[in-house]
Residue frames as a rotation matrix with the C-alpha (Angstrom) as fourth column:
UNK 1
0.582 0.813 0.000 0.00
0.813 -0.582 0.000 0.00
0.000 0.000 -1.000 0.00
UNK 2
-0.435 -0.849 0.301 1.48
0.767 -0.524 -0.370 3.56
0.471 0.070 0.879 -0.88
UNK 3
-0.753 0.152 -0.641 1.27
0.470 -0.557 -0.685 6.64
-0.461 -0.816 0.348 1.58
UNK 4
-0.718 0.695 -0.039 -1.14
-0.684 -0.694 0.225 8.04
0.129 0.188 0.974 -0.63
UNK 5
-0.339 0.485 -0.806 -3.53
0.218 0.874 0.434 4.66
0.915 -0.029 -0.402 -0.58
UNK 6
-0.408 -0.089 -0.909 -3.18
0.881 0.224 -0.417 4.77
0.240 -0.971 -0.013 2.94
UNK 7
-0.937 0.190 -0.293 -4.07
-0.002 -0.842 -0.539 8.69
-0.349 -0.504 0.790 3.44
UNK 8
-0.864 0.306 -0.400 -7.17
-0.498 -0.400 0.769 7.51
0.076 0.864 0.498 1.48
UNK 9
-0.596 0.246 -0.765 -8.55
0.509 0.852 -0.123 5.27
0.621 -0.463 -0.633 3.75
UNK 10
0.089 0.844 0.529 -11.75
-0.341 -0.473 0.812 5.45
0.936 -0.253 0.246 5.29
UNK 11
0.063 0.144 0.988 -12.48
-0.989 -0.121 0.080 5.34
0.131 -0.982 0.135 9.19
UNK 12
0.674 0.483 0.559 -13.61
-0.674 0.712 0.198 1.71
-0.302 -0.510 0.805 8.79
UNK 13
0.938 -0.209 -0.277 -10.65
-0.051 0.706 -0.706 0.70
0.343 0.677 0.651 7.22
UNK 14
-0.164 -0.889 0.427 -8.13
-0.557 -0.273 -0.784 2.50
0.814 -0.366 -0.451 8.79
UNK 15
-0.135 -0.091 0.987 -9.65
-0.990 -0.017 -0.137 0.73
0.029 -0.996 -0.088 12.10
UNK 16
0.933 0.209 0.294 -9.41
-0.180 0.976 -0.122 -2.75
-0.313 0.060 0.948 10.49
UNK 17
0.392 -0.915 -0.093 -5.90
0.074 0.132 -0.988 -2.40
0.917 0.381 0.120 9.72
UNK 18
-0.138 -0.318 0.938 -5.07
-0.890 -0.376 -0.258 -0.86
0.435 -0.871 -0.231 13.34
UNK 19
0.098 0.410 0.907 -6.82
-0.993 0.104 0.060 -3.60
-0.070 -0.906 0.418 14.73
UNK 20
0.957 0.117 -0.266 -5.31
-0.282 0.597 -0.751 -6.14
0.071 0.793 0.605 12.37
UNK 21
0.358 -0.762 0.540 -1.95
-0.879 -0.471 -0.081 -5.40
0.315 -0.446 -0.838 14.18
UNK 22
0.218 -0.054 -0.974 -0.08
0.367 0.930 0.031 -8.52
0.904 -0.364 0.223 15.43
UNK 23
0.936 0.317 -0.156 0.41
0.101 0.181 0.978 -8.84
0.338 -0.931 0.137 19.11
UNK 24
0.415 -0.900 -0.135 4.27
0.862 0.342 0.373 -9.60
-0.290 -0.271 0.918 18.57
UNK 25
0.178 -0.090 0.980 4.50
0.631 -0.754 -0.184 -6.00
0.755 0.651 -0.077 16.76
UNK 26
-0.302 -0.214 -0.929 5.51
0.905 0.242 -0.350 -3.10
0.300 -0.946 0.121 19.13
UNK 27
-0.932 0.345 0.115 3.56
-0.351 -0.935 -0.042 -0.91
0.093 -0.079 0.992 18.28
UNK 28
0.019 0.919 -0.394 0.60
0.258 0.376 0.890 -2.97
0.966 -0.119 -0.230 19.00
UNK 29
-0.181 -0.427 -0.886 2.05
0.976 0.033 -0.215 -2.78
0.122 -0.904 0.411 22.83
UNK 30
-0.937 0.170 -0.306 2.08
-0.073 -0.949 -0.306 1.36
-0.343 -0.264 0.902 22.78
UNK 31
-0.735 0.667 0.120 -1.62
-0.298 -0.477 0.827 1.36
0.609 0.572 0.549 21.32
UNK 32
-0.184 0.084 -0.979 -2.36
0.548 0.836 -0.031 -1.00
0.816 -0.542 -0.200 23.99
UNK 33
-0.646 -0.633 -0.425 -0.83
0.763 -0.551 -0.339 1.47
-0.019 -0.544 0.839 26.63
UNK 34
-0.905 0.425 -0.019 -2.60
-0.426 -0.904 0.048 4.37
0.004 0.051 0.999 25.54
UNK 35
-0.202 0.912 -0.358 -6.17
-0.463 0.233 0.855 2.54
0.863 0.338 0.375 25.48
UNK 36
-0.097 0.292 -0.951 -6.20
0.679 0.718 0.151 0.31
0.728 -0.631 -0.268 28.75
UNK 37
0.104 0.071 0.992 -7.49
-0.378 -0.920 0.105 1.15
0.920 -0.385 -0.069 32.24
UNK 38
-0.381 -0.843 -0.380 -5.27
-0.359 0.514 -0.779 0.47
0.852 -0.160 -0.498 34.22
UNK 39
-0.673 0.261 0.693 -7.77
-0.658 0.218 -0.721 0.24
-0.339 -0.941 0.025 37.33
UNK 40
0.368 0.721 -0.587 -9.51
-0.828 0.541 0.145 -2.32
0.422 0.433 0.796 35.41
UNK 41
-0.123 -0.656 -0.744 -6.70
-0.175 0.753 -0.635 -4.65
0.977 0.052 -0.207 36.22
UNK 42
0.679 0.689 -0.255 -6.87
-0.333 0.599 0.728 -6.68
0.654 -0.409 0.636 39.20
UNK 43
0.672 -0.635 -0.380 -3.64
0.720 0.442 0.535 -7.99
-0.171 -0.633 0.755 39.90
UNK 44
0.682 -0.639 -0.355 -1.47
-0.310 -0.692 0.652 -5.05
-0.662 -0.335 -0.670 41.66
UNK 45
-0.069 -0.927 0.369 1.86
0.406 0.312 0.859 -6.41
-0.911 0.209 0.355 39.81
UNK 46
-0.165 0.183 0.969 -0.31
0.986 0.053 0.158 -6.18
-0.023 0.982 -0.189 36.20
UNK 47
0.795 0.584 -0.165 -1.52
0.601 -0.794 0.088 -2.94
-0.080 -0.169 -0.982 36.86
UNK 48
0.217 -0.509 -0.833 1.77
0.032 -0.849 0.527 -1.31
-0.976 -0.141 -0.167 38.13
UNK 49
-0.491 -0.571 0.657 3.27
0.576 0.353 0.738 -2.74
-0.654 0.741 0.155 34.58
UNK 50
-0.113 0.722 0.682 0.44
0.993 0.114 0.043 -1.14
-0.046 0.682 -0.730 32.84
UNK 51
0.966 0.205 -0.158 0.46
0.228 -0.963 0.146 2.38
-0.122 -0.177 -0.977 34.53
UNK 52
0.011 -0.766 -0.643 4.00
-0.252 -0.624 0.739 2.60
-0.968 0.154 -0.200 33.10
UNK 53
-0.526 -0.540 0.657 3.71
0.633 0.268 0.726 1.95
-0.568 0.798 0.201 30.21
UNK 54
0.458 0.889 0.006 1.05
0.826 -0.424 -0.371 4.43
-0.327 0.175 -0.929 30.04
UNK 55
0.550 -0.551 -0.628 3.71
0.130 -0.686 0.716 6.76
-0.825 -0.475 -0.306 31.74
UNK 56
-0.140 -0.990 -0.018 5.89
0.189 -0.045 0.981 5.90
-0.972 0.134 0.193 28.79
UNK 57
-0.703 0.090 0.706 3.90
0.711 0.077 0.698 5.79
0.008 0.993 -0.118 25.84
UNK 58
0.174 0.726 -0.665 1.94
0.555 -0.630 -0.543 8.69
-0.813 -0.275 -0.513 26.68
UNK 59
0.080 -0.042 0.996 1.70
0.983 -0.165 -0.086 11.42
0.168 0.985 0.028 24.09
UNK 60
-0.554 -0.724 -0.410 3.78
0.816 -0.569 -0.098 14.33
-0.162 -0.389 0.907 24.91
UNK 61
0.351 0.911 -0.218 1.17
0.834 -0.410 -0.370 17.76
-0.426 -0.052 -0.903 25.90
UNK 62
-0.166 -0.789 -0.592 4.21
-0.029 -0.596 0.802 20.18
-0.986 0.151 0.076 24.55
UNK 63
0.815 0.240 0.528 3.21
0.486 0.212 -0.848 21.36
-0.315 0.947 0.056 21.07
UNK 64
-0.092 -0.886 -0.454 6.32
0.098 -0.462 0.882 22.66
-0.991 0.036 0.129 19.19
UNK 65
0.673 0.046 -0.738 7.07
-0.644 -0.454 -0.616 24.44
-0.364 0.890 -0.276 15.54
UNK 66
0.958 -0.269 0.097 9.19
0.283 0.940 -0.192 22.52
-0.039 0.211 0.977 13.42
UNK 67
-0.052 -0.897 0.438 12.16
0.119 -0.441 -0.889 25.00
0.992 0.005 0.130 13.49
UNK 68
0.082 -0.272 0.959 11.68
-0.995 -0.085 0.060 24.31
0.065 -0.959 -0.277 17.63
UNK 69
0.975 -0.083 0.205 11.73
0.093 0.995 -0.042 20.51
-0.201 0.060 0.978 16.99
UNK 70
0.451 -0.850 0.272 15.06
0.525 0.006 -0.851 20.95
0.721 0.527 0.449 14.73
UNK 71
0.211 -0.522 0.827 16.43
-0.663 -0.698 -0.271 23.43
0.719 -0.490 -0.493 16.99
UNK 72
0.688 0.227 0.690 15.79
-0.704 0.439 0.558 20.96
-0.176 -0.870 0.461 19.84
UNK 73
0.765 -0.592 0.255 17.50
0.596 0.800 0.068 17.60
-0.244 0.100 0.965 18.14
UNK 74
0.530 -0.801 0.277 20.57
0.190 -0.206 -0.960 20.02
0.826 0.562 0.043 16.82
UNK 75
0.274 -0.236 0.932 20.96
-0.914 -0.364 0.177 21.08
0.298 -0.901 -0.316 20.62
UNK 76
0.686 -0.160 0.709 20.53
-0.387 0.746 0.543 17.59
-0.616 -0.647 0.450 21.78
UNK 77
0.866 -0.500 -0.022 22.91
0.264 0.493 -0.829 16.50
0.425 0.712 0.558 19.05
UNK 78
0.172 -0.791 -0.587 25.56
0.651 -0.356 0.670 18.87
-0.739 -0.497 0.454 20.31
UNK 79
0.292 -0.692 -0.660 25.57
-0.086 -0.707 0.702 20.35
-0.952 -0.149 -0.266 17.87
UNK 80
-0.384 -0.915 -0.124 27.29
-0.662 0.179 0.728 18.23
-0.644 0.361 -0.675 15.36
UNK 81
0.826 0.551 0.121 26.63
-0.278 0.583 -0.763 16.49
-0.491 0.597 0.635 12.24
UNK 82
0.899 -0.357 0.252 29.04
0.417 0.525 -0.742 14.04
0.133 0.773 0.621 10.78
UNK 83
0.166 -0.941 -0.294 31.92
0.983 0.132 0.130 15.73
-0.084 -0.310 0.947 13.15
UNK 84
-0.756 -0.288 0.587 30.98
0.591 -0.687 0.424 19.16
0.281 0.667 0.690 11.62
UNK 85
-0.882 0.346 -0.321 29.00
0.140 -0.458 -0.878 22.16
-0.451 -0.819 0.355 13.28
UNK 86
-0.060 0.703 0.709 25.96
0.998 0.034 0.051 22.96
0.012 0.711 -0.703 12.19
UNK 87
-0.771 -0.524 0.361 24.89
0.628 -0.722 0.291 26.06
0.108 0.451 0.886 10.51
């Protein structure tokens, strides 16, 4: 399927592919995460496991521009690309 196919997809398809996801996939695991509740869970151990991964796959409330995104990874880079400052 090519990104355009795909951006052409209707609700009921896009949520039969999503949900078509294997299990062994890891991004099935973060869609998981973001969808469960965790006080559903019963056993204290399954839960804690569950309320991090919430913690981790959560979806970050910080909107940014894309010249503050770029700015950001060149900072966290150091800086450096291929040994050579950026410009």
């Amino acid at each position: 399927m090519t990104s355009e196919e795909f951006l052409r997809l209707g609700i009921t398809d896009f949520l039969m592919k999503l949900n078509s996801i294997p299990e062994t996939e890891p991004l099935y695991n973060i869609i998981k995460s973001r969808m469960i509740n965790p006080a559903s869970i019963k056993d204290k151990e399954e839960r804690k496991y569950w309320r991090k991964q919430k913690q981790i796959n959560k979806i970050p409330d910080i909107y940014l521009s894309n010249e503050e995104l770029d700015f950001n990874v060149k900072e966290s880079l150091g800086g450096l690309k291929n040994g050579k400052r950026f410009m």
